[in-house]
C-alpha positions in Angstrom: 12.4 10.5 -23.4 10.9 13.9 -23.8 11.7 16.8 -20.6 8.4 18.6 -20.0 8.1 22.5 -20.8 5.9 23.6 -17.9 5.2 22.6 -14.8 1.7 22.5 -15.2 1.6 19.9 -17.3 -1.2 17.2 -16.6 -0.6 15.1 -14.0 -1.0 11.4 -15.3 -2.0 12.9 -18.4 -3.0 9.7 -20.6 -6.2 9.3 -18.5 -6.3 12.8 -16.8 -9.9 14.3 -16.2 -11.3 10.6 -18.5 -13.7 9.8 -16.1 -16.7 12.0 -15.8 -19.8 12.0 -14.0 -22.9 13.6 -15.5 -23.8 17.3 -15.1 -26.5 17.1 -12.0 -26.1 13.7 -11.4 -27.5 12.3 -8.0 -25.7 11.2 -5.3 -25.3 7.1 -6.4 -23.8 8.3 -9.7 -21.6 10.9 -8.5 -20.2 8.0 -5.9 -19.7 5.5 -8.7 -17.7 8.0 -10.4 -15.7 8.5 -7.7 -14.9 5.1 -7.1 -11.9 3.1 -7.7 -8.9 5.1 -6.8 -9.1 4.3 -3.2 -8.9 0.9 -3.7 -5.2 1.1 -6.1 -4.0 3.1 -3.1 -5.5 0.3 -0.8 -3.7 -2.2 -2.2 -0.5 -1.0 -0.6 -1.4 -1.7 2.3 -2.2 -5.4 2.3 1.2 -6.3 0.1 3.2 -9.1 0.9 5.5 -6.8 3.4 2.2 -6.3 5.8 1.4 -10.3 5.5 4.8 -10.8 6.9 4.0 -8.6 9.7 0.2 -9.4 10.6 1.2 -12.8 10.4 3.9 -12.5 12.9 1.3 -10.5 15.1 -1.3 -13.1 15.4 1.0 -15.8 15.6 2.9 -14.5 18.7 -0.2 -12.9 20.5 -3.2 -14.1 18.8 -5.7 -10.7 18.7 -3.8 -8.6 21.1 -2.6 -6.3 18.6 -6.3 -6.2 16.4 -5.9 -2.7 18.0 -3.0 -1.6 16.3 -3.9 -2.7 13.1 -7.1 -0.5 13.1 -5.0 2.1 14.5 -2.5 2.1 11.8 -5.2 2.2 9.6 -7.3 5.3 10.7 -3.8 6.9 10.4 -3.8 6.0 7.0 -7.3 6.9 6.4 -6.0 11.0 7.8 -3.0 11.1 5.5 -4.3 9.6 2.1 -7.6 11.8 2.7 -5.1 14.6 2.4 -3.4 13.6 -0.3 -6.4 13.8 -2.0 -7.6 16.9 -0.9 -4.5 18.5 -2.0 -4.9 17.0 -5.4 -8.1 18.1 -6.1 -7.8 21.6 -4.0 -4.6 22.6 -6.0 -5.6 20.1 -9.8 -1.8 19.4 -9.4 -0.4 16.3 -7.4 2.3 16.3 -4.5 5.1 15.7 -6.6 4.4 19.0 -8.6 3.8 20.9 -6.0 7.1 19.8 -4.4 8.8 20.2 -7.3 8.0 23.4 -7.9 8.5 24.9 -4.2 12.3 23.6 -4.6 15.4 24.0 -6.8 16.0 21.0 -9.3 18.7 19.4 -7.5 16.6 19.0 -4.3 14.2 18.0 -7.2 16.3 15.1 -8.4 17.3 14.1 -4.1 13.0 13.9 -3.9 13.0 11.7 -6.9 15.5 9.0 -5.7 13.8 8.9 -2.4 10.5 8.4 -3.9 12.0 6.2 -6.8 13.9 4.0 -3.5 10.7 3.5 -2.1 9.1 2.5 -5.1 11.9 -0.4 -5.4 11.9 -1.4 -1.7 8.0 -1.9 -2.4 8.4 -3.6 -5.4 11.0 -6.1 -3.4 8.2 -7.2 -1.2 6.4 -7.7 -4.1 8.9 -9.9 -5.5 9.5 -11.4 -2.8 5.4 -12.8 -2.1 5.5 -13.3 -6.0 7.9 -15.8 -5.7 7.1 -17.6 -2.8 3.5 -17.8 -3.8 4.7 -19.3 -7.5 6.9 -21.8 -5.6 4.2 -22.4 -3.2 1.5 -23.0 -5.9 3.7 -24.4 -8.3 7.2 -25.9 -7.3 9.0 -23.2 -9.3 12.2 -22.6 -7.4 12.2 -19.5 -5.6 15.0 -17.7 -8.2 13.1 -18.7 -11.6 10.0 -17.5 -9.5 11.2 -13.6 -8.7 12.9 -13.4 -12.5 9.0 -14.1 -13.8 7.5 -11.6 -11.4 8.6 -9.3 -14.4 5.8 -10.6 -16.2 3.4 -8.4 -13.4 4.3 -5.3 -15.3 3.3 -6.2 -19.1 -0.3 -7.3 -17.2 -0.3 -4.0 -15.9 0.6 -2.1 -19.1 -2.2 -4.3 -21.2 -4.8 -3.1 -18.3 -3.4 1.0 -18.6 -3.9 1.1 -22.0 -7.3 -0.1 -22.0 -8.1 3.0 -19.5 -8.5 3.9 -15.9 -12.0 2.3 -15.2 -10.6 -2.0 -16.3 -7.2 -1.3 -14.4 -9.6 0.1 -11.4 -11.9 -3.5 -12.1 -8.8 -5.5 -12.4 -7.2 -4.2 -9.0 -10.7 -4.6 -7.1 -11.6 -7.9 -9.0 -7.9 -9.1 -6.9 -8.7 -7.6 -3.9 -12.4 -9.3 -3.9 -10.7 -12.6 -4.5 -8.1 -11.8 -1.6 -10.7 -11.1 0.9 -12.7 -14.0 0.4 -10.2 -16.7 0.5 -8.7 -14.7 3.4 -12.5 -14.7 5.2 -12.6 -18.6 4.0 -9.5 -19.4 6.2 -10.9 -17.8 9.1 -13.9 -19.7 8.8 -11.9 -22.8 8.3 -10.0 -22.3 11.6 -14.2 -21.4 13.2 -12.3 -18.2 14.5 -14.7 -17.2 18.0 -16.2 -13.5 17.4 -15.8 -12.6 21.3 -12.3 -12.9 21.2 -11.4 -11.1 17.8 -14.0 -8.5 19.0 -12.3 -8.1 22.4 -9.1 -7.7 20.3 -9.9 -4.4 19.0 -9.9 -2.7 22.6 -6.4 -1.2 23.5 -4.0 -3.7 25.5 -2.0 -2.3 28.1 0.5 -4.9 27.9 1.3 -3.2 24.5 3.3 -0.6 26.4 5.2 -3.5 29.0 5.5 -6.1 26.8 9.1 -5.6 24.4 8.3 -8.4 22.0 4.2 -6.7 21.5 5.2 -3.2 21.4 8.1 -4.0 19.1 5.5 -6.4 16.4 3.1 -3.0 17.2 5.3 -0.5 16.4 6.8 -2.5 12.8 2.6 -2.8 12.1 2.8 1.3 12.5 6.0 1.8 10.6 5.3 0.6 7.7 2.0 1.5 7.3 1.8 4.3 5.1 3.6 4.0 1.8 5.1 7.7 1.1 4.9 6.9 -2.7 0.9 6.3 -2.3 0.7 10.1 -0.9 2.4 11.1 -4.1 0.1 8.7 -6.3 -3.2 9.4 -4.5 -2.7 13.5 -5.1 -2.7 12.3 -8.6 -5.3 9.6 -9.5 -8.2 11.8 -8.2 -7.3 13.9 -10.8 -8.3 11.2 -13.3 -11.8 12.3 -12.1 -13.3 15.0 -14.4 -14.3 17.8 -12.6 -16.3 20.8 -13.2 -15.5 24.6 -13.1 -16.4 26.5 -9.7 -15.6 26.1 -5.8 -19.1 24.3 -5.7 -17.9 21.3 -7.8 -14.4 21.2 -6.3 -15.8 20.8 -2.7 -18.0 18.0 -4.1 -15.4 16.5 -5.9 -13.3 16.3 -2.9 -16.4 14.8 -0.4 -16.4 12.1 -3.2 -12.9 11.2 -3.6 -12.7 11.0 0.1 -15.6 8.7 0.6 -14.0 6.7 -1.8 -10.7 6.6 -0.1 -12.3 5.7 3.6 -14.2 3.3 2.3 -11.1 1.0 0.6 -8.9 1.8 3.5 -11.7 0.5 5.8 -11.7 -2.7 3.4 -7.6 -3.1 3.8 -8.2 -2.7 7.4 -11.1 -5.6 7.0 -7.7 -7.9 5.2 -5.1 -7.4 7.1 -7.0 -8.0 10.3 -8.2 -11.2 8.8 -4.9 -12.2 8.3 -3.6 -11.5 11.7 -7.1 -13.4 12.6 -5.8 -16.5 10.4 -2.4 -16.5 11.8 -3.8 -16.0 16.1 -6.9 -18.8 15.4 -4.8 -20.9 13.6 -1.1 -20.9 14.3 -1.4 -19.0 18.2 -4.2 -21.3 19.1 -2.0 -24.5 18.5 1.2 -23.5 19.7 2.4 -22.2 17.0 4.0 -18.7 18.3 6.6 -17.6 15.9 5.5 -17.9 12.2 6.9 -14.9 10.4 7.9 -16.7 7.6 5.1 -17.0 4.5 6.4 -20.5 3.5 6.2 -21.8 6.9 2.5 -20.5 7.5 1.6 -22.3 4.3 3.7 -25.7 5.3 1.2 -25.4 8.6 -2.1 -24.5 7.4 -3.0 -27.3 6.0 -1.8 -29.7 8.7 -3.7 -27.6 11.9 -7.2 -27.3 9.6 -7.1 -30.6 8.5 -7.7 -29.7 4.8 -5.6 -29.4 2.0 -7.2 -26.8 0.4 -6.4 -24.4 3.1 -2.6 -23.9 1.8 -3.8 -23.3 -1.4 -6.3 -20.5 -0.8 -3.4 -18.7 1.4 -1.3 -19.0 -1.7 -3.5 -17.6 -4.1 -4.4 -14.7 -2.0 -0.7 -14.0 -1.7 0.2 -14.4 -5.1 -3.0 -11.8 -6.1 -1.1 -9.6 -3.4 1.7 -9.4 -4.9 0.0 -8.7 -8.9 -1.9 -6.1 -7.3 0.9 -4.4 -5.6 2.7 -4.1 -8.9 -0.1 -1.3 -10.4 0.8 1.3 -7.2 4.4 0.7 -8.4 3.9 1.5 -12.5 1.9 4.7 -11.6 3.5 5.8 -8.6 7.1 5.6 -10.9 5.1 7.8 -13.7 3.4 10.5 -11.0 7.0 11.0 -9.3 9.2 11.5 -12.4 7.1 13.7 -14.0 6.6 15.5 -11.1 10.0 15.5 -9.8 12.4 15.3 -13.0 9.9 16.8 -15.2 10.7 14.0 -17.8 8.4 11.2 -19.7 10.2 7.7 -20.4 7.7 4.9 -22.2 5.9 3.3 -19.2 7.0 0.3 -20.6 10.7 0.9 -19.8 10.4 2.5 -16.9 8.2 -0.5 -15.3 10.2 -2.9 -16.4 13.7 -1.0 -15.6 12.0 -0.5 -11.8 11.1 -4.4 -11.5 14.6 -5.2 -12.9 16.0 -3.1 -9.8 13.7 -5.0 -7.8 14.5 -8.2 -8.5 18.5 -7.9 -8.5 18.6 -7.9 -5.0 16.2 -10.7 -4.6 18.4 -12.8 -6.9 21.4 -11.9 -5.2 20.3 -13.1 -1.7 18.7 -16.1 -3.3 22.2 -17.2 -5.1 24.6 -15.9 -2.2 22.6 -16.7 0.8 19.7 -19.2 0.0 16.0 -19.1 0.4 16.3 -18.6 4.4 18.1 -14.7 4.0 14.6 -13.7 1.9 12.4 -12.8 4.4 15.2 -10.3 6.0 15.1 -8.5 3.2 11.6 -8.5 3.4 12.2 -6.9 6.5 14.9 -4.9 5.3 12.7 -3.6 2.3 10.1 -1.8 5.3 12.6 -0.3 6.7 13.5 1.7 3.2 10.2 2.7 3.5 9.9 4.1 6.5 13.3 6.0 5.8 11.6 7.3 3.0 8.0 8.1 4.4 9.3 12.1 5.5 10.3 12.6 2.5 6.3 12.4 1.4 4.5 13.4 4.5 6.6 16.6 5.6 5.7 18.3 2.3 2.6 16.9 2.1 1.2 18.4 5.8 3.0 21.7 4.6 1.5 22.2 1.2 -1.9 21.2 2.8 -2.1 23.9 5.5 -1.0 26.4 3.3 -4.1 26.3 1.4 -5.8 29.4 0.9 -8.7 28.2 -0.6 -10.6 25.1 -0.1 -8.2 24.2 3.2 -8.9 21.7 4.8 -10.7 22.0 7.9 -9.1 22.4 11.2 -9.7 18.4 12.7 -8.7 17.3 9.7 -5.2 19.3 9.6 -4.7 18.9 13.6 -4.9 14.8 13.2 -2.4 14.9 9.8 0.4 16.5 12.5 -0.8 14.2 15.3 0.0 11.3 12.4 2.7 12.5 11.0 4.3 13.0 14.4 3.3 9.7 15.4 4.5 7.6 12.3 7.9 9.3 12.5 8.3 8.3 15.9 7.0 4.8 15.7 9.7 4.6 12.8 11.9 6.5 14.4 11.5 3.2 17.1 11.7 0.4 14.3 14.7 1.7 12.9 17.1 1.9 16.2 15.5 -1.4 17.6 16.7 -3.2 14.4 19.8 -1.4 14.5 
């Protein structure tokens, strides 16, 4: 473990600045060398936590709260578009910044609430790992979370063959999760007029406890506050060139990029809230929060075995996907925080480990019923975390003095920011 010299060091410097887009390329190139980020910050939001929660959405009001879905995930689309701004406006990422605006202890207190959220992440992880190996396999739901370790050497192999096969591998997953996610709507011959209709506001959101209470847990835990950290930094993986001129471009890129994968995780987790409210709402089926239970009842609604499968292997690539935010998040934050380097190796595996103790401890003290509480338990560490990300990150972007963001796109950061604090500010005292 070596402790960094400067603070300017280069963030995720193995693959800093390693992809590059030809000098006066045209717009399709320029894109293309944009793309891929977005989509390892999009993968956050369809892990195994927001299945829990979309499926308990649809089940208990079919496409009632479609609406809050795609509202949770323009929110997303304001923050992360910042994130990346910042990153690019400032060539260091949130982490840095942070780090370097406050003494080291305060350093060390950001760390472990970045580092806690990177654990209560991974948990969910585990958690859909496991249930998806048991699922799919028979393995029993403790042998299951222990090999969920195995996530982290795939993603190691895939970071030292560079950012552009880790960027393939994670959208490879996601292609596979939104097909067998679109098959099992088509399986259930999901109506268009309804799902469509779903998409408008719902007053009863605001009358109805048991709506507004699934609406505001879809809100909560929406934005991940270690992706804010991450995303600040993986643009920078971009090369860019010297001048204003290239930085704005940069920037137009990297936000195209980000839109357009948060548009796609909006496009999965409302097909999974589609799944649960044509499959599970439409036949009675009002409380399925549980992933083994969806997958027990899949197959005997549609009529057809393979339908359990698919929903298993689109968990299970959930959960492997999820684990790459996790490794590079871990890297961006102690660098930036702690100033320190630690193998990736051992720090992956040593943030799993964490992970999975708790797993196995409800497993062998409270048995496979207790695990999807601390699924639940594992969102609510995230949103407890989420201010610790988004305070700094609204006051660093505003403070810009050149290449600020505009004024819309500052005003609707606050409007998020002080609407995900109260939504979670909501979650938080309704569970306690």
């Amino acid at each position: 473990m070596n402790t960094k010299t400067e603070a300017t060091d280069l963030s995720l410097s193995d693959v800093h600045g390693s992809v590059r887009a030809p000098v006066g390329a045209g717009k399709w190139r320029r894109f293309m060398a944009a793309f891929g980020p977005g989509y390892i910050i999009a993968v956050g939001y369809m892990d195994p936590g927001n299945w829990a929660t979309d499926l308990a959405a649809g089940s208990a009001y079919g496409y009632a709260l479609l609406a809050v879905v795609l509202l949770a995930s323009v929110m997303a689309m304001v923050l992360q578009a910042l994130a990346a701004w910042l990153g690019l406006a400032t060539g260091r990422d949130l982490a840095q910044l942070t780090r370097a605006a406050v003494n080291p202890f305060w350093g060390v207190v950001m760390w472990v609430a970045a580092q806690s959220a990177i654990i209560a992440c991974d948990v969910a992880e585990v958690i859909g790992g496991a249930i998806a190996l048991n699922l799919l396999f028979h393995i029993p739901l403790l042998l299951g979370a222990v090999l969920t370790i195995g996530d982290a050497f795939v993603v190691l192999m895939l970071l030292r063959s560079g950012m552009r096969l880790l960027e393939a591998a994670v959208i490879g997953l996601c292609t596979v999760i939104a097909v067998a996610l679109f098959t099992e709507i088509l399986l259930a011959h999901a109506a268009l007029t309804p799902i469509l209709a779903g998409l408008a506001p719902h007053m009863a959101l605001l009358s109805n406890p048991g709506m507004l209470y699934i609406g505001v847990g879809i809100i909560g835990a929406t934005v991940m506050p270690h992706n804010l950290y991450l995303h600040s930094a993986l643009v920078q993986t971009r090369h860019v060139h010297e001048g204003e001129k290239a930085r704005r471009s940069a920037i137009f890129w990297a936000l195209v990029d980000s839109c357009a994968a948060l548009v796609f995780a909006f496009l999965v987790n409302a097909a999974i809230l589609v799944m649960a409210g044509s499959v599970f709402h439409a036949h009675g089926e009002t409380n399925v929060q549980d992933l083994g239970r969806a997958f027990a009842l899949l197959s005997p609604i549609l009529g057809n075995r393979a339908a359990a499968i698919i929903f298993a292997v689109a968990l299970l690539g959930s959960g492997i996907n999820a684990t790459v935010t996790g490794t590079l998040a871990g890297q961006v934050v102690m660098e930036g925080f702690l100033r320190m380097r630690m193998p990736v190796a051992v720090r992956r595996l040593l943030t799993r480990g964490l992970a999975v103790v708790p797993v196995v401890g409800v497993l062998v003290l409270a048995g496979p019923a207790a695990v999807n509480r601390l699924l639940v338990l594992s969102q609510v560490i995230l949103s407890l975390q989420l201010p610790f990300a988004m305070l700094p990150l609204m006051f660093f972007a505003v403070r810009l003095k050149v290449l600020r963001p505009p004024v819309w796109l500052r005003g609707a950061g606050w409007v998020v920011t002080g609407l995900i604090l109260l939504f979670n500010f909501a979650l938080l005292w309704s569970l306690i």
